[in-house]
Structures are given as C-alpha cells and as structure tokens.
C-alpha positions in Angstrom: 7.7 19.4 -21.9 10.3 20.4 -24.6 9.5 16.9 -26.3 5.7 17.6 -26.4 5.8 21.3 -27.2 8.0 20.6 -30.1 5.3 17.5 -31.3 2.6 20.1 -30.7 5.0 23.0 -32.9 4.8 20.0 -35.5 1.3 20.2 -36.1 0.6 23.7 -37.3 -2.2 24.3 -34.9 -4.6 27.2 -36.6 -5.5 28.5 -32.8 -3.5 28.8 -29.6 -3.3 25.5 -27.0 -5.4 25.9 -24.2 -3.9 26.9 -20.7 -6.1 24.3 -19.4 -4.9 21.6 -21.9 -4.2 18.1 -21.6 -0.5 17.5 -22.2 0.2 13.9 -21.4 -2.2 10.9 -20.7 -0.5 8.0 -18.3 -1.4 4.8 -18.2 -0.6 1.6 -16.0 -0.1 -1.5 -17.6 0.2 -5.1 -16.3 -1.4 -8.5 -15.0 -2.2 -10.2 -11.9 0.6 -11.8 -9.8 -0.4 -15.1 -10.7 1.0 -14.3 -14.8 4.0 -12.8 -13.3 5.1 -15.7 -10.9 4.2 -18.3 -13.8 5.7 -16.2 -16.3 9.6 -16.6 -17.8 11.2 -13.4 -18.1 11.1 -13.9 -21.7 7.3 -14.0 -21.9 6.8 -10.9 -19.4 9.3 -9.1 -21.8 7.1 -10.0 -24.9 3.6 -9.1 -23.2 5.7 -5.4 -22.3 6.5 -5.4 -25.5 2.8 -6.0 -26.5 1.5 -3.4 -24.5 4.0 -0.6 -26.1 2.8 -1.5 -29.9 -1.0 -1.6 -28.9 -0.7 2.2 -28.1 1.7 2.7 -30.6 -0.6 1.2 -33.1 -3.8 2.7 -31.8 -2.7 6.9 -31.1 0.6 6.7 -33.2 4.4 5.7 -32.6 5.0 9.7 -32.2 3.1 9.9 -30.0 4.1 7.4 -27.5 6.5 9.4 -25.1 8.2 6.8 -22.7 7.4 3.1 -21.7 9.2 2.5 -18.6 8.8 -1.3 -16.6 9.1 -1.6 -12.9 10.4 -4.8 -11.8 11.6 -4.0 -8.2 8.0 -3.1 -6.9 5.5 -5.8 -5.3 4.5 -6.7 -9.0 5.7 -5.8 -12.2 3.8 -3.2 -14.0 4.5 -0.7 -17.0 3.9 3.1 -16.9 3.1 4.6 -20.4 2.9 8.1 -21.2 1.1 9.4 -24.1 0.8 12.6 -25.8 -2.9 12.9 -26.7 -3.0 13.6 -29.8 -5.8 12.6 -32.6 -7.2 14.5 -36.1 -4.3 16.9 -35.5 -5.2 18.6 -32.7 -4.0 18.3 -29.0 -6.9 17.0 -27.1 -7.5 13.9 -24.6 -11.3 14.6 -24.4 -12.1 13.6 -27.7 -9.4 10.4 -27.1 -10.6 9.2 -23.9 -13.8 10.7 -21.7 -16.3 7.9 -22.1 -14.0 5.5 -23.8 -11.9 4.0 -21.0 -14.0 0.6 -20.6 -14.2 0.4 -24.7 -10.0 0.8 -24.2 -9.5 -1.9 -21.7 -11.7 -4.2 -23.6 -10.0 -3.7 -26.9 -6.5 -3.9 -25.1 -7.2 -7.2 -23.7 -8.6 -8.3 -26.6 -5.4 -7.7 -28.5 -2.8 -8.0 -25.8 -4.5 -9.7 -22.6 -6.5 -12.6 -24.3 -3.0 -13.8 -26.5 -1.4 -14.5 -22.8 -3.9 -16.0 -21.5 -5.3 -13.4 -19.0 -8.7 -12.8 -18.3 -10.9 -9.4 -19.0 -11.7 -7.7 -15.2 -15.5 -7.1 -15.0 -16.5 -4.4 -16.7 -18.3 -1.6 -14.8 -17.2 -3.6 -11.0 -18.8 -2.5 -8.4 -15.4 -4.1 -6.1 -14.1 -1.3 -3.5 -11.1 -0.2 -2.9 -9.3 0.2 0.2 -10.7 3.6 1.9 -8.2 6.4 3.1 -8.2 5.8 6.3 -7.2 2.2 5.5 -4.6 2.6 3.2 -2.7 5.2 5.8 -2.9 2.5 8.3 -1.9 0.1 6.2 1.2 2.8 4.8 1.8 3.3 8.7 2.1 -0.6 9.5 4.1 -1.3 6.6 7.0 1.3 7.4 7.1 0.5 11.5 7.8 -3.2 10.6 10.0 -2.2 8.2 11.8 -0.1 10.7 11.3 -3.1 13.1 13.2 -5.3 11.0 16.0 -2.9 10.2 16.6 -3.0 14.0 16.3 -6.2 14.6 18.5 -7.2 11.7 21.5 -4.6 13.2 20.5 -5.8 16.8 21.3 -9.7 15.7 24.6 -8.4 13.8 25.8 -6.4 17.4 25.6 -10.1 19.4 27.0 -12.1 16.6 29.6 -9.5 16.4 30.3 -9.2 20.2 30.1 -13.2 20.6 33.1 -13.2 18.3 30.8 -14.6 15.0 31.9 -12.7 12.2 29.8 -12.4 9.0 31.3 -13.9 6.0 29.2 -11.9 3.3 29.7 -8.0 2.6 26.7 -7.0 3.4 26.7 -8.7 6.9 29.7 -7.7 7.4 28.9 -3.7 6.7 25.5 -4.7 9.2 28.6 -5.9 11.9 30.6 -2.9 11.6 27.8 -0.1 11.5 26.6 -2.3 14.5 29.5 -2.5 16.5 30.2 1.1 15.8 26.8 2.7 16.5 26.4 4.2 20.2 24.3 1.5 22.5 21.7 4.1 24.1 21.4 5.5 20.1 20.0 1.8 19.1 17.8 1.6 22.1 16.7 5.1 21.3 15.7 3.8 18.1 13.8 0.4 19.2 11.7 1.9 21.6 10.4 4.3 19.0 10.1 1.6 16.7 7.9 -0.2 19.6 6.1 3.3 20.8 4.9 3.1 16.9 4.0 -0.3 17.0 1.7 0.3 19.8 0.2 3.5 18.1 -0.3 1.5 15.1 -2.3 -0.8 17.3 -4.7 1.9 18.9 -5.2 3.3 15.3 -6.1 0.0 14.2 -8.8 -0.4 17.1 -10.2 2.8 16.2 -10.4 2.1 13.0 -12.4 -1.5 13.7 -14.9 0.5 15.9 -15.6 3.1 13.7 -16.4 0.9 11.0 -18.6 -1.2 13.7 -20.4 1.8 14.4 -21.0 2.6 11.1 -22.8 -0.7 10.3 -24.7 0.3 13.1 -26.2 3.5 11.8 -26.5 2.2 8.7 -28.8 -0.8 10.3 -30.8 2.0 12.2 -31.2 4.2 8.9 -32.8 0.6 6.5 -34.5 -0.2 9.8 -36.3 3.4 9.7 -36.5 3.6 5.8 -38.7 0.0 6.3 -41.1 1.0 9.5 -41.4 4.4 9.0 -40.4 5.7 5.7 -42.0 9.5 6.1 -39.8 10.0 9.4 -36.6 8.5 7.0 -37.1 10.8 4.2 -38.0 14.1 7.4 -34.6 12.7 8.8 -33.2 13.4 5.4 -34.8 17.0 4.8 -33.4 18.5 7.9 -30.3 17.3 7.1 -30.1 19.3 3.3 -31.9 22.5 5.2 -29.5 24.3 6.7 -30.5 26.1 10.4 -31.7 29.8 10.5 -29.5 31.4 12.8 -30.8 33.8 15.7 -30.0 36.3 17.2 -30.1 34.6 20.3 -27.6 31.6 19.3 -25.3 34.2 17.7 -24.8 35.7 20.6 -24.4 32.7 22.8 -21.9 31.7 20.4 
C-alpha cells in the first residue's frame, strides 16, 4: 500500500480518493498444460516475459506492481498485479468493467497467438466445478495425501525394523522419525486417515444422489412447462408470493 499511495501522491489528484476505490487489479496469466509439458524452460521464460510487457505496454511500466511465476503448483501460471491507473486518475471502472473479453482477445492476439496457443471461446457457456464439488474434491485430495504420508512412514518402520536401511537423506530422516514415533500414535493416525476415507466416500454418494435427484425435478418441471404450461407458470407464482401469516399458524408456531 505504501508503493501505490506514493504512485497515487504522484499524480496530483484535484479531489480526494474514494474510500471505496479500486487499489490494485490482479490478473492470472498462463496456458494449458499441454504448452507447458511441450515447452523448454527457455520458451516458458519468454512467453512470462511476454505477458509482463503486454501490461506494461498497455496501462504503463509504473504501473505494473509485481509479476511473480509459480512453478511448484499443478501448472505454471503468473500472478500480475496492477495499479489501475489511466487519464491520470485512479480508477479500474473506466480500465476494465465491460472490457475483459476485448482484453483477453487482444492479449492473445499479441502474446497467445506468437506461441502458438489458441483463443478460449469467447462468452463459453463451460461450467465450472460447483461448491459442493470442489470441497469434496479439496477433502479427497488432502485424505490421500495424508494416506500416503502414512503409508510412506509405515513402509520406512518395516524396512527399518527388517534391518533395510535407506541410503538417501530423505529416507533415511522417514526411517528415524519412523522408528522413533510411538506405535499406538501411527495407528492413531491411520485409522483417522481411513475414518476420513470412508467419510469422504458417504459424501461422495450424497453428492451423486443429489445431483440424480436434481435431474429428476428438473425433468418433472420441462415435463409440466410442455403439458400444462398455465399450472408451470401458477407453480412459479406461489413460489415469488410469499404466505400471509395467521394468527392461527403464529401461534401454533
């Protein structure tokens, strides 16, 4: 915030900055796995590299805060963060609202089309994993993580105790943290790793059936709208009216 309040200071603004204003735009930047598996490290440097001067070029090197690459996640990608900043003035609306799909297109244009990466389709209709899927798949994703950890100090406590030491540091450390760590404390840990396994599994079910039953209701409501399209729409109008309460029901309640 120092950074960008002293940028702003730069500017000479005539009236205040809003308490509501916009101070920093981020962006994600990359490509499909595909360009990163093909890809030297040399040509994922330069297309980087690329993506930094096409927002340098486009809102001004000043106001270009930090470009920082993550290698060590699924698949590389580039988080940009830019001061919005344009005719003087602090203010993203005038940058951005309404001009996102203009962006992208001009950004592969300059930078996507030279490597050889296709545009996405503009205005997709594609959907996203829901909530409910994305904790479930969050959940699964750390239980067999945890699984592994265990089963990966498990295997080092028999090697160890069946005299097969570990010739690398790292299996050695897994050996001695092993060896060292109390037998009913390891079990402790499997079984919840396996009581989470099989909560993972019931979520999972319930999630398949809701979705069934949703498909369901969703058949019923085209089924409805087709045969008998003035009972669809009453459905419909009940639904947006809220009840009127009585006296009776208040007091039952």
């Amino acid at each position: 915030m120092d950074v960008i309040q002293e940028r702003i200071n730069g500017l000479h603004l005539k009236r205040k900055v809003r308490s509501d204003a916009v101070y920093l735009v981020s962006f994600v930047l990359g490509a499909s796995p595909e360009f990163f598996k093909v890809s030297t490290k040399e040509k994922q440097y330069a297309f980087f590299r690329d993506c930094v001067k096409f927002f340098q070029s486009k809102y001004g090197e000043e106001n270009v805060l930090s470009a920082i690459v993550h290698m060590d996640e699924t698949n590389p990608h580039m988080h940009l963060n830019l001061i919005p900043i344009t005719n003087g003035k602090l203010c993203a609306k005038d940058l951005f609202d309404g001009k996102l799909a203009a962006l992208q297109t001009e950004f592969w244009k300059e930078v996507g089309e030279k490597y050889g990466l296709d545009r996405g389709e503009p205005n997709s209709q594609a959907e996203h994993l829901d909530t409910a899927e994305y904790k479930a798949k969050k959940i699964v994703e750390a239980a067999e993580q945890k699984r592994a950890e265990a089963e990966e100090y498990s295997e080092a406590l028999q090697q160890a105790e069946h005299g097969e030491i570990a010739h690398s540091k790292s299996g050695m450390r897994k050996q001695i943290v092993a060896v060292t760590a109390d037998n009913a404390d390891l079990k402790k840990r499997l079984d919840k790793v396996m009581q989470e396994t099989l909560d993972i599994d019931k979520e999972n079910k319930e999630l398949k059936a809701y979705k069934v039953r949703a498909a369901k209701a969703l058949e019923l409501l085209a089924k409805l709208e087709r045969e008998n399209p003035s009972a669809y729409n009453a459905l419909f109008e009940s639904k947006q009216k809220p009840p009127v309460p009585s006296s009776k029901n208040l007091w039952s309640k």
